[in-house]
C-alpha positions as CSV (number, residue, x, y, z in Angstrom):
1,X,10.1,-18.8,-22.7
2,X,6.2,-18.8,-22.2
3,X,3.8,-16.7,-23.5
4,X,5.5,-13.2,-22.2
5,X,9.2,-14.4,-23.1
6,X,11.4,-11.7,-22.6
7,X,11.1,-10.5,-26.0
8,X,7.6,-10.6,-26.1
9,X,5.0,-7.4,-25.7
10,X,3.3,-7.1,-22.6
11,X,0.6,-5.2,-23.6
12,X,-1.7,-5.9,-20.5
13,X,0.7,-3.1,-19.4
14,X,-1.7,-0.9,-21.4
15,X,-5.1,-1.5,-19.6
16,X,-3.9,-0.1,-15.9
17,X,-5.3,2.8,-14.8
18,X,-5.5,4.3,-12.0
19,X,-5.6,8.7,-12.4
20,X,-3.3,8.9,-8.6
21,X,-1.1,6.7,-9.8
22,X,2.1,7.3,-11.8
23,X,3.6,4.2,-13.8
24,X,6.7,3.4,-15.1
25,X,9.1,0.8,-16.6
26,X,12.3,-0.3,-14.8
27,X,14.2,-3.0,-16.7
28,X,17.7,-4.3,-15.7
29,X,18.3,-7.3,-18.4
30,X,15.7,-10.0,-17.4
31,X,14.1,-8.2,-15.1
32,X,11.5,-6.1,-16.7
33,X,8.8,-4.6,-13.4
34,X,6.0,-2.3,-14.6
35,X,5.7,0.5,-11.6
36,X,2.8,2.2,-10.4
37,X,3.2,4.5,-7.7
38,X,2.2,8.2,-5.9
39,X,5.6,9.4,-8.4
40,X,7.8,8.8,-10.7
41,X,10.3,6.4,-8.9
42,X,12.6,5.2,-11.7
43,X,15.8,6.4,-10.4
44,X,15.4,4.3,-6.9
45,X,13.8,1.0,-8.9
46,X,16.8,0.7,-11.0
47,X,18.9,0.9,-7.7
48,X,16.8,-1.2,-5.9
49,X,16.9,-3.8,-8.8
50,X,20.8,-3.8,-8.9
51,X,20.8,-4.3,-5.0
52,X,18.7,-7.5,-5.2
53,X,19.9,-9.0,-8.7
54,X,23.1,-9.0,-6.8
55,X,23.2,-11.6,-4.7
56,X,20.7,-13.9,-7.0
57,X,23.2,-13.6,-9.8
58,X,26.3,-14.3,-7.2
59,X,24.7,-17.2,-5.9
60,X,23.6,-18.6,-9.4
61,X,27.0,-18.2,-10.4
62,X,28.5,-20.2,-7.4
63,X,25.9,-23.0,-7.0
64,X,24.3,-23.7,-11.1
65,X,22.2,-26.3,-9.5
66,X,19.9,-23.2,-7.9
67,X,19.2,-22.3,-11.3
68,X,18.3,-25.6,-12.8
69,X,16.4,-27.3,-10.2
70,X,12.6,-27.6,-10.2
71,X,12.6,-29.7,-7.0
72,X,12.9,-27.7,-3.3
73,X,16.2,-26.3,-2.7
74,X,17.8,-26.9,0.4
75,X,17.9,-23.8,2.3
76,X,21.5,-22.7,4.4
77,X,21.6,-20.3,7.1
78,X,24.6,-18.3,4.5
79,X,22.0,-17.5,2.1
80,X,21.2,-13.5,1.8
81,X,17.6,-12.8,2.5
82,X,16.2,-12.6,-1.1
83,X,17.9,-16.3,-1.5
84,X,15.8,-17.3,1.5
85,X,12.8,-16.2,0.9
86,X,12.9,-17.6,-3.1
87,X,13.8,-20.8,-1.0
88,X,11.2,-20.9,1.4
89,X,8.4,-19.6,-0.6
90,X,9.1,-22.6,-3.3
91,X,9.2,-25.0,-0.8
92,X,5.8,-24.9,0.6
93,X,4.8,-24.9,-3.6
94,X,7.3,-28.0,-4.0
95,X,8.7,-26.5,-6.9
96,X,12.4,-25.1,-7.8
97,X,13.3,-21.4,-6.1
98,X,13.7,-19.4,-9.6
99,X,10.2,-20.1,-9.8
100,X,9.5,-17.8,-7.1
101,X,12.8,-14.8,-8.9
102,X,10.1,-12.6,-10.6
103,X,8.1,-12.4,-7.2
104,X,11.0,-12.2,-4.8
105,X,12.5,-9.4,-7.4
106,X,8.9,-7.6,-7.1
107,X,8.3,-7.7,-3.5
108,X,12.2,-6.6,-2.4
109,X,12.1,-3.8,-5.0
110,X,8.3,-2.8,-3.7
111,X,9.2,-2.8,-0.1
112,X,11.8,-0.3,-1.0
113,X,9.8,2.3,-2.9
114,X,7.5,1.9,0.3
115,X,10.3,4.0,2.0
116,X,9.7,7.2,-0.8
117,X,6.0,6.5,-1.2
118,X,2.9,5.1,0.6
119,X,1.4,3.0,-2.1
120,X,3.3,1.0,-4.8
121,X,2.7,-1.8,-7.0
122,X,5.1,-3.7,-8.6
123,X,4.7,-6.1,-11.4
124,X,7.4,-8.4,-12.9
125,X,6.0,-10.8,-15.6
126,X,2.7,-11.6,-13.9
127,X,4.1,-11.7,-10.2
128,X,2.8,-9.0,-8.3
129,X,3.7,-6.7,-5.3
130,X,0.7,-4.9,-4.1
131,X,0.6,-2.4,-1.2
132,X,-2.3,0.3,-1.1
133,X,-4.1,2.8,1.1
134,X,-7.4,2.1,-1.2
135,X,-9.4,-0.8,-2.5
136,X,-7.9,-1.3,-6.0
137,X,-8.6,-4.3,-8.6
138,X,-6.3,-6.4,-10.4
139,X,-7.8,-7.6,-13.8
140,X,-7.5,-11.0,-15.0
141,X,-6.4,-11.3,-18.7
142,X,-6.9,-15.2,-19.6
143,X,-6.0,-15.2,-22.8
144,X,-9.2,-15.7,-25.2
145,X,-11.1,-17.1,-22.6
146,X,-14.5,-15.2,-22.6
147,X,-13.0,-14.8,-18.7
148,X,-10.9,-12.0,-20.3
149,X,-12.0,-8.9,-19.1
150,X,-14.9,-10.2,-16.7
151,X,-12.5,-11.7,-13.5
152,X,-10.7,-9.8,-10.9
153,X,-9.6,-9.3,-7.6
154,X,-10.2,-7.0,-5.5
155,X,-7.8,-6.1,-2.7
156,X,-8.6,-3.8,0.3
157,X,-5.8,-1.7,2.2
158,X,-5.7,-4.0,5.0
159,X,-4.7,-6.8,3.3
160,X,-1.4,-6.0,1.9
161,X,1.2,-5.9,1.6
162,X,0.3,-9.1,-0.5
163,X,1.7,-10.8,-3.4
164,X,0.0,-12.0,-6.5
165,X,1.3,-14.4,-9.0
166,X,-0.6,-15.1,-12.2
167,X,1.2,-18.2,-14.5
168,X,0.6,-15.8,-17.5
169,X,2.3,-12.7,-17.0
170,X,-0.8,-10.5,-16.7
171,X,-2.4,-8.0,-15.2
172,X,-4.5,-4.3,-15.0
173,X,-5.4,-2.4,-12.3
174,X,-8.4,-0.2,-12.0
């Protein structure tokens, strides 16, 4: 694993703020998301993780080579959506599709709390699922680069719902 293995702390989790916003941990064996939305929305993330683990875990299980590849994966029109979209996304990158599990597994689970609440963000080991009513900012932790603490983005309403994928499993929102 990288820096943030599964085992590892993810303390960035700690700098978020964000007064309207209530945050929580949903974590179904890998997947591990750090939640902030308008409520407490635990019950329907752990639901909503089981739905879309599903079929990633069935189609692992029935073609190994998904897992293991870091090369494009050839995309079939049998695949369930997540499948796809893992697929498709990593093909424009030119990479294997479980590169693009932690964001597919953020946006699928984000666009479902969107049903119970009007802004959530969803982060999964440095992918990110962002959709807000108000300009936020997403801090950049780079390690102990004198960048730490000094870089982020700032993301306005209209723009999402957007995805954000930082290499090293880290963010904060303010």
């Amino acid at each position: 694993m990288g820096k943030f293995g599964i085992n590892e702390s993810r303390f960035y989790r700690l700098w978020t703020k964000g007064a309207s916003f209530v945050s929580f941990e949903a974590k179904i064996k890998e997947t591990d998301l750090y939640i902030s939305a308008c409520l407490d929305l635990s019950e329907q993330a752990i639901a909503s993780i089981k739905r879309h683990r599903g079929p990633v875990e069935d189609y692992v299980r029935l073609h190994p080579d998904f897992q293991k590849t870091l090369v494009p994966y050839p995309l079939s029109p049998k695949m369930s959506p997540i499948i796809k979209t893992m697929v498709l996304s990593t093909k424009k990158a030119g990479v294997g599709p479980m590169a693009a599990v932690a964001g597919a597994i953020a946006e699928y689970v984000g666009r479902d709390l969107l049903k119970e609440c009007d802004e959530v963000i969803v982060e999964n080991g440095g992918d990110i699922f962002v959709s807000v009513k108000r300009p936020i900012k997403i801090g950049i932790y780079a390690g102990d680069s004198p960048y730490t603490g000094k870089l982020c983005l700032d993301v306005a309403p209209d723009e999402g719902p957007l995805g954000i994928c930082a290499s090293s499993g880290t963010w904060a929102v303010s």
